[in-house]
Every structure is written in structure tokens, then in C-alpha cells.
C-alpha positions as CSV (number, residue, x, y, z in Angstrom):
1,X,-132.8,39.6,133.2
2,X,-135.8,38.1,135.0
3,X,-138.2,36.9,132.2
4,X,-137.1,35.0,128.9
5,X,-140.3,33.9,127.1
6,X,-139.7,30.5,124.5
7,X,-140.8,31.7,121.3
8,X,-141.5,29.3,118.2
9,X,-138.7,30.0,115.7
10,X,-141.0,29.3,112.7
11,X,-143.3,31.5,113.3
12,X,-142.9,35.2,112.2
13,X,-146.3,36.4,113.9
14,X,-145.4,35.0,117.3
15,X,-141.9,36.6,117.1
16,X,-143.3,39.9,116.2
17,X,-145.8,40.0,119.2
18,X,-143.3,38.9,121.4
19,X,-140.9,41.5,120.6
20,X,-143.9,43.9,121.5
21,X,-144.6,42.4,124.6
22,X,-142.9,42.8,128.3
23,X,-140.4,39.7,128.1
24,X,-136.8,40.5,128.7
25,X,-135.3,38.5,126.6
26,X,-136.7,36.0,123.3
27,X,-135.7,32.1,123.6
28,X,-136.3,31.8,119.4
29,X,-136.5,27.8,119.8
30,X,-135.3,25.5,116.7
31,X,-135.5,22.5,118.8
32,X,-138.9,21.0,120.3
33,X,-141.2,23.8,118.7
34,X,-140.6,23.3,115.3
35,X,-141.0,20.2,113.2
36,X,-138.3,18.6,111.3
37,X,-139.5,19.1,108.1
38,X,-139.6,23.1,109.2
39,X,-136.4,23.1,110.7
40,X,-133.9,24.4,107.7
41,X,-136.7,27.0,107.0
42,X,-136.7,28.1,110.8
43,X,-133.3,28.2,111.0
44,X,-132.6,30.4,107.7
45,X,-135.4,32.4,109.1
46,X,-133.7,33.4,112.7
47,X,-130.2,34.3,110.8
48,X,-132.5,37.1,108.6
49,X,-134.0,38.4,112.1
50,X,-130.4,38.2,113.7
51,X,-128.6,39.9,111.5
52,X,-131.8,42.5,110.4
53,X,-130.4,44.1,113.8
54,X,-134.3,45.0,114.6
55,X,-134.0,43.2,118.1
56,X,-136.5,45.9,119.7
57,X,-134.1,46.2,122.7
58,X,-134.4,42.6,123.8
59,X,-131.9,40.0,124.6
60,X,-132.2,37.2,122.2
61,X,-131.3,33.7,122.9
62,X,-131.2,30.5,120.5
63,X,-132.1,27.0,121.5
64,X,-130.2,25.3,118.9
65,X,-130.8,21.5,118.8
66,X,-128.6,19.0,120.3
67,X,-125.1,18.5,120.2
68,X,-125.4,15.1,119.4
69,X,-128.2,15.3,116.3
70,X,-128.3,15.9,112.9
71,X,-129.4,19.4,113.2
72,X,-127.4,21.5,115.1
73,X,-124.1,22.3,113.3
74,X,-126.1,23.6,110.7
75,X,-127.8,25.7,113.4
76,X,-124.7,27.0,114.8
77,X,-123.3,27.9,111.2
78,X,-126.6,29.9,109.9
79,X,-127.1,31.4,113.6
80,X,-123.4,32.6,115.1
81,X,-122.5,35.0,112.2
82,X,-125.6,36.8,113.0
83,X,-125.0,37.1,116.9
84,X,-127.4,36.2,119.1
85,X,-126.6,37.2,122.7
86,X,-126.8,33.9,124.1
87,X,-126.9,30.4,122.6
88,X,-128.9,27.9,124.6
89,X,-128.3,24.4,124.6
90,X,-130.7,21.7,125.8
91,X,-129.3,18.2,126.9
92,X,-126.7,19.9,128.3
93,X,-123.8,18.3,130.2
94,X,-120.5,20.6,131.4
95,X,-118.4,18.2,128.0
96,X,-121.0,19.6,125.6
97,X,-121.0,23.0,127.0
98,X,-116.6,22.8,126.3
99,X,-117.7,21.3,122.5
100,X,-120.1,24.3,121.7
101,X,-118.0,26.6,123.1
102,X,-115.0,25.6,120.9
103,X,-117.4,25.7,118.3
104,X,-118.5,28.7,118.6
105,X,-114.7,30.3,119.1
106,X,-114.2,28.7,115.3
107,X,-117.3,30.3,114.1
108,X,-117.4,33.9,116.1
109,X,-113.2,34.2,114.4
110,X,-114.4,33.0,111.1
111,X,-117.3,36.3,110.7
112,X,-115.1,38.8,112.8
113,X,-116.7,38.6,116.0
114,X,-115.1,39.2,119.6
115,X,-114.1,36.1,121.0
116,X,-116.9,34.4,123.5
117,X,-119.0,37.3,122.2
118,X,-121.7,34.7,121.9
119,X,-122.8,33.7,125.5
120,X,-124.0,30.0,126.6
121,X,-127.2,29.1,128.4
122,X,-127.7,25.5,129.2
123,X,-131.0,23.1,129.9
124,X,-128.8,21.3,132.3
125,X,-131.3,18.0,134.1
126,X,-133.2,16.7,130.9
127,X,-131.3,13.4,131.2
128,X,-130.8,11.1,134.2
129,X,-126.9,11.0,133.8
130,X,-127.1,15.0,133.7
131,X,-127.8,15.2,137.3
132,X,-124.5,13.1,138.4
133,X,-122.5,16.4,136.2
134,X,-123.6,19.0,137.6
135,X,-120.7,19.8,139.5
136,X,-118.6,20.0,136.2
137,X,-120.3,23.5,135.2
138,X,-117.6,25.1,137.6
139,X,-115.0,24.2,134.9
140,X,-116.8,25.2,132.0
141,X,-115.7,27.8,129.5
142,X,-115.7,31.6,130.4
143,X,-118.9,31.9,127.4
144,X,-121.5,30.2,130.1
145,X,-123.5,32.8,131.3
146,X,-126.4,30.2,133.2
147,X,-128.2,27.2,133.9
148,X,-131.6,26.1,133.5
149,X,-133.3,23.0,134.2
150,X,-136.3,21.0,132.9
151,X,-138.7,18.7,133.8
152,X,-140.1,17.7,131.4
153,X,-137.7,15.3,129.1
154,X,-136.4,14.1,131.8
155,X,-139.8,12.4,133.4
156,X,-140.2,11.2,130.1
157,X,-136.6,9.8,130.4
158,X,-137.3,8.3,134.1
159,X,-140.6,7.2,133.1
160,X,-142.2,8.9,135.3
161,X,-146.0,9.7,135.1
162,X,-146.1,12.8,136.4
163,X,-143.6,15.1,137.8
164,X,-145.8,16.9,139.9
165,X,-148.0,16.0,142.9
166,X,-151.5,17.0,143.5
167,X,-151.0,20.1,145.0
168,X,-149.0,21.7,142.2
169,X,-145.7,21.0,143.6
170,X,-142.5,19.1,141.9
171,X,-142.0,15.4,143.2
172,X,-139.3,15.1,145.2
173,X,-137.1,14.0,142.0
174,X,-137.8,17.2,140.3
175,X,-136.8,18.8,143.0
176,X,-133.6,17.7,143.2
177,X,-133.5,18.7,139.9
178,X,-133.8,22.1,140.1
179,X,-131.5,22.2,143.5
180,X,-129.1,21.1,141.9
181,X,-129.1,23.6,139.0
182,X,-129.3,26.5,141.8
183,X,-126.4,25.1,143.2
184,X,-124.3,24.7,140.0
185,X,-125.0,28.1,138.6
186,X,-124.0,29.8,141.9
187,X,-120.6,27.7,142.2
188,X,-120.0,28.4,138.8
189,X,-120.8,32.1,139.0
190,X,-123.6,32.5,136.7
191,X,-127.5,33.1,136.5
192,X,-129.6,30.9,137.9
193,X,-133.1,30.4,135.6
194,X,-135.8,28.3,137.0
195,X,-137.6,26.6,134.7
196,X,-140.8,26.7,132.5
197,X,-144.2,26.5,134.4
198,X,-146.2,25.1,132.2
199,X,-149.7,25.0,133.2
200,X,-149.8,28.4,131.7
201,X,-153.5,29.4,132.1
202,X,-152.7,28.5,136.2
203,X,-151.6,31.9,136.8
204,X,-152.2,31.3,141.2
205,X,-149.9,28.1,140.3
206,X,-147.1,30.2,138.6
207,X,-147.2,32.9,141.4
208,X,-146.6,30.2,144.0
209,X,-143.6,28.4,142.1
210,X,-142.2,32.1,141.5
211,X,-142.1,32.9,145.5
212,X,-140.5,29.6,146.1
213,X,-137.9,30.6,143.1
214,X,-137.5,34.1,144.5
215,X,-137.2,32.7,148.1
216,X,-134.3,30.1,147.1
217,X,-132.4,32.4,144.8
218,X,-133.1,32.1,141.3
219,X,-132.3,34.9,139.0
220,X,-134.9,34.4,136.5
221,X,-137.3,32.4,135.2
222,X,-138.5,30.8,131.7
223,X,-141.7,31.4,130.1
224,X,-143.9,29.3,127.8
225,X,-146.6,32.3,127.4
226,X,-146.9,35.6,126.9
227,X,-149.6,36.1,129.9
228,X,-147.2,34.6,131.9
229,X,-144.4,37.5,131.7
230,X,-146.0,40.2,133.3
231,X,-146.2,37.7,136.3
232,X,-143.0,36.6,136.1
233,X,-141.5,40.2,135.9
234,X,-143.7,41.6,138.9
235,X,-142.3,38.4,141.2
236,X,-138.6,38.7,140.3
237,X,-138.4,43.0,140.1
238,X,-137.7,44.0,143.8
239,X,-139.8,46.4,145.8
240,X,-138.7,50.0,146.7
241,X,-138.4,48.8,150.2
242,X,-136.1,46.0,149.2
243,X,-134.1,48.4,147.1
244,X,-133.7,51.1,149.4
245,X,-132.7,47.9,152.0
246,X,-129.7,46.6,149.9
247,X,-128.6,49.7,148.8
248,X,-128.1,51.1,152.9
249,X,-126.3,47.2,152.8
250,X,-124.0,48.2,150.0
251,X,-123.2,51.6,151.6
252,X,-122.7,50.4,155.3
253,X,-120.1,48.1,154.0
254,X,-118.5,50.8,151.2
255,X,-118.1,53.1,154.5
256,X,-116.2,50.2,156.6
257,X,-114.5,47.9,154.2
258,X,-112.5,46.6,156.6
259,X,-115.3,44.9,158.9
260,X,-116.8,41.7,158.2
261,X,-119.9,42.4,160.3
262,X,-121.8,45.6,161.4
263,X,-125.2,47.0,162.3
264,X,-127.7,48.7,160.4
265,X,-131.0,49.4,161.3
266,X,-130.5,47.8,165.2
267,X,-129.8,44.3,163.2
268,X,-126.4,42.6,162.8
269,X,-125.4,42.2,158.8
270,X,-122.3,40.7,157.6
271,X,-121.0,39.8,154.2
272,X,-124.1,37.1,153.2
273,X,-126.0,39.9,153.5
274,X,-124.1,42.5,151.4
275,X,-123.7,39.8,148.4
276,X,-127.8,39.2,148.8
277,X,-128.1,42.8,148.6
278,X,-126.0,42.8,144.9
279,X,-127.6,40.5,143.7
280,X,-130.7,42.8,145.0
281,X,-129.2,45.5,142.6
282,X,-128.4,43.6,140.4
283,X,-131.8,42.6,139.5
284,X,-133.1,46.2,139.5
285,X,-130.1,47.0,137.0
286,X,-131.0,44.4,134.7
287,X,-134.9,45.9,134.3
């Protein structure tokens, strides 16, 4: 997975070109795209794609609407039966990841499906008090497959004017933001997903955040656009080079499992490297 482009949930047409297009995965969104008055509509809408089984090979994700609104237990019941791969939450905390989940193990036995068949993806900052819980994800149900963050919602909660300085770059709030979510997904064993760019006609501006997410160790990234996933999938698909460089890792290691450091190539590597190098392959599995 290195691309999952947000996708309006209301709009057939948009749906269908996405499903055409290069993006991974599909992030069919009930929650900010779509009006309230269009909500039900969307909703019953997704449930006929889901369960259609014409998914054209993509993972498809969810955004319900929060926990803690009217909406989303009427998301969850039209949506789980049908089986999305993944359901994301937004205004996520590690408690509301445990209350979904429970709800989902109600729903998934109730239409036959394999327990924590339905995965979990989170939008983990977009509250202040968020960022003082991020250490709870380790705890969190077996279902959560990653993190995400956003910016967005929560400068609007802080109050903050912008969340960006002049140069392109997150403030330094935002940036803790987004550390933070690094660091939770990787102590909790997940993915890491960086967030949404969303000056999406900047596409020098996306390549520069997507070498600072590749550099620090995100998995994958959000998209607002279609034009942005072709970027998005270039930056985060390794090079042959790189390839051909974790897999001589992996096999050095396989060939001496019993050292904790050896030499390849007139360079000392030790186990950092070999788990940088799955996650390497990991990445070019996942095309």
C-alpha cells in the first residue's frame, strides 16, 4: 500500500474514475465530503458498491463519521455486512478505536464474517487532547492496521491561522503531530500513512513533503487528487538499486542467523538495517 486517494462517497462518477486510475487503495468518505442532507443516500450507496464485489482489484477503505455523532452507527450497520477492507475512523483516540472494534466484532458475527475481518485505520491528531493518547494505540485491538494524522481540524481546533509556514513546511505544531503518529504506528506495529497534501495543483510541494515522508519512515501516504497518485506512487515504490540492496540484507542475515552484525558490500550492517530492508520489500510486495 503506498497511495490511498479520498474519494467523495456521493458521487458515483468520481468513484468510477478512481477505480480506473493508479491509487492503491479508495478512502470512499461519508464524513467531511458529503453534506448531511446526502449522507443516508451516500451511505446506502457504498453498501451497493461493497457488496457488488466490483472493487477493480483495489483496497477499499470507509471514513465513517465520528464515534461520537449522529451518523455513524448507521454507517457502520449499512457498511460492515458489505466488507470493506478497512474502516477508517477520524477523531480517533486509542478508547474509540476499542469501541469501533467491539462494534464491529457484533456486526462482522451478525452477517457471517471472520472475526476482525474488517481492518481499522485511524485519523489519529485532529483534536488537541488526541496528541496526549498517542501512546495508547500500542494497546489497541488486533483489527488496527494504521495511523494517519491530520492537520487540518486540528488548526481549526487550536486556532491556528495557518499550519504551514511560508516555505511550504508544517509549523512546528504540526509537526509534532505527524511525529507522533510515526512513532505510534511503529510501537504499535502497524502502517504508518502520512497525511493529505493538500495544495494539490503544487505538485514540486508534494514531492518535497513525500521525500521528507520517505526519509522518516512513512509507509504511505493520503491523497486528495487523482494527479497526485502517480506522484505519490513513484516516491514511495523503491528503486531496483534499493531492491536489489535489501534483498543482499535479507540474505546475508538468512545465511548467518546467529550474528547480530556483519559485512556486506565493505559496510558493517546489523539488525536496523535488515528490518529497514523488510520493510524495503515490503513495499515492493504491496505494488
Amino acid at each position: 500500500m503506498r497511495s490511498l486517494l479520498f474519494v467523495p462517497a456521493d458521487s458515483d462518477t468520481k468513484r468510477a474514475k478512481a477505480l480506473a486510475g493508479d491509487a492503491d487503495g479508495l478512502i470512499l468518505d461519508l464524513e467531511d465530503s458529503v453534506a448531511e442532507s446526502a449522507k443516508p443516500a451516500a451511505r446506502d450507496a457504498t453498501a451497493t458498491f461493497l457488496a457488488s464485489g466490483d472493487r477493480a482489484g483495489k483496497i477499499i477503505v470507509v471514513r465513517i463519521n465520528p464515534l461520537e455523532g449522529a451518523w455513524c452507527a448507521d454507517d457502520l450497520a449499512a457498511i460492515a455486512p458489505a466488507a470493506p477492507d478497512y474502516v477508517m475512523l477520524p477523531k480517533a483516540t486509542p478508547e474509540g478505536v476499542q469501541d469501533l472494534s467491539d462494534m464491529l466484532d457484533a456486526l462482522e458475527r451478525d452477517a457471517g464474517l471472520e472475526p476482525s475481518s474488517i481492518g481499522v485505520l485511524t485519523v489519529s491528531t485532529e483534536t488537541p487532547a488526541a496528541l496526549f493518547a498517542m501512546d495508547g494505540y500500542i494497546h489497541s485491538p488486533s483489527r488496527l492496521a494504521g495511523l494517519s494524522w491530520g492537520a487540518e481540524d486540528l488548526a481549526a481546533e487550536l486556532g491556528a491561522t495557518s499550519n504551514r509556514r511560508d516555505d511550504g513546511t508544517y509549523t512546528d505544531t504540526f509537526r509534532l503531530a505527524r511525529t507522533l503518529t510515526l512513532a505510534a504506528a511503529r510501537a504499535a506495529g502497524v502502517l504508518a500513512l502520512d497525511g493529505v497534501y493538500t495544495d494539490f495543483k503544487n505538485d514540486e510541494g508534494l514531492r518535497a513533503e513525500l521525500a521528507a515522508a520517505v526519509r522518516d519512515g512513512f509507509d504511505a501516504k493520503l491523497a486528495i487528487h487523482p494527479a497526485q497518485v502517480p506522484i505519490i506512487n513513484a516516491a514511495l515504490t523503491p528503486s531496483a538499486a534499493q531492491i536489489d540492496h535489501a534483498r543482499a540484507i535479507v540474505a546475508a542475515f538468512e545465511a548467518a542467523p546467529d550474528r547480530g552484525v556483519l559485512s556486506l558490500d565493505g559496510k558493517m550492517i546489523d539488525r536496523p538495517h535488515l528490518l529497514q530492508a523488510r520493510r524495503t520489500l515490503m513495499r515492493v510486495s504491496q505494488d
